[in-house]
N, C-alpha and C positions, 0 to 999 in steps of 0.2 A: 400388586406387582411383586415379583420376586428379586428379591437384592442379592448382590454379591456376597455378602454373611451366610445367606442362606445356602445357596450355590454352596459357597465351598463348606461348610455345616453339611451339605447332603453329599456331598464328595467326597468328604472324610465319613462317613455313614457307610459307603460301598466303596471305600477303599481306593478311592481314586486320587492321582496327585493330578492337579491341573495348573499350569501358567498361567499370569496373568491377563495374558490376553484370549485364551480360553476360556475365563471365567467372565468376562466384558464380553468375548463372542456370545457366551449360553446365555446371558444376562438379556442380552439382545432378542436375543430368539425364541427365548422363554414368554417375553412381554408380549412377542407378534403372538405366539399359540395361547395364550393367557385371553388376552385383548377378543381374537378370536373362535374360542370358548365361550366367553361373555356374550357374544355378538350369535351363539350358535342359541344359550339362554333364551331370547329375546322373540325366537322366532316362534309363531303360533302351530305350536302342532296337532292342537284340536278337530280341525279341517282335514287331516290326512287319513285316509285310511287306509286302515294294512292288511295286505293279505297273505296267507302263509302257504305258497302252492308247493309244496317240499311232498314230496311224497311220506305217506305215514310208513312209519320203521313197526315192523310187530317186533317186541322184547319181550322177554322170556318173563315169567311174572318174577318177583322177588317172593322167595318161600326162606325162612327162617329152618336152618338144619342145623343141628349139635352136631360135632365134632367128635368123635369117641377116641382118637388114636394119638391123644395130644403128647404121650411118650415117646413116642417114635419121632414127633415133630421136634423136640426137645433136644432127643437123643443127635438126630438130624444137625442140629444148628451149632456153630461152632465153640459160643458165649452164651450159656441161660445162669442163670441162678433162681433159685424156685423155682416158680413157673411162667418165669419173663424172659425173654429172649434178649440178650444184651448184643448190642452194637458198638462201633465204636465212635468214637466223637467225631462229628463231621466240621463244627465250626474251629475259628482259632479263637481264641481269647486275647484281646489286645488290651495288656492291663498296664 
């Protein structure tokens, strides 16, 4: 089962503030889908068979092609250095 340390350990992980009584509600509700998972483990899926009636997609083959104009793509892009394309940081760092 999942305890309230971990709760708010996974809270603070994605940035979330939670109440106390938020974190006794998820505490709650985690144990019923937890329990329930368990209970999903259990069941014999040997007996079932599957069948895939989806229509077949034709996709185009994958062919391996070299690039010749990587200058211009370079040229193109706002941040390179060499021949890397630099972006800019998309996380924060919470130090």
């Amino acid at each position: 089962m999942i305890n309230k340390q971990e709760i708010i350990e996974l809270a603070g992980l994605v940035c979330l503030y939670m109440e106390a009584q938020e974190i006794d509600r998820i505490s709650k509700d985690a144990a019923v889908i937890l329990d329930y998972i368990n209970r999903l483990n259990d069941l014999d899926l040997d007996s079932i068979a599957v069948e895939d009636k989806r229509a077949s997609i034709d996709l185009r083959p994958d062919i391996v092609s070299s690039f010749q104009d990587t200058q211009s793509l370079l040229n193109a892009f706002p941040l390179s250095q060499n021949r890397f394309l630099k972006v800019p940081f998309v996380f924060e760092q919470n130090d």
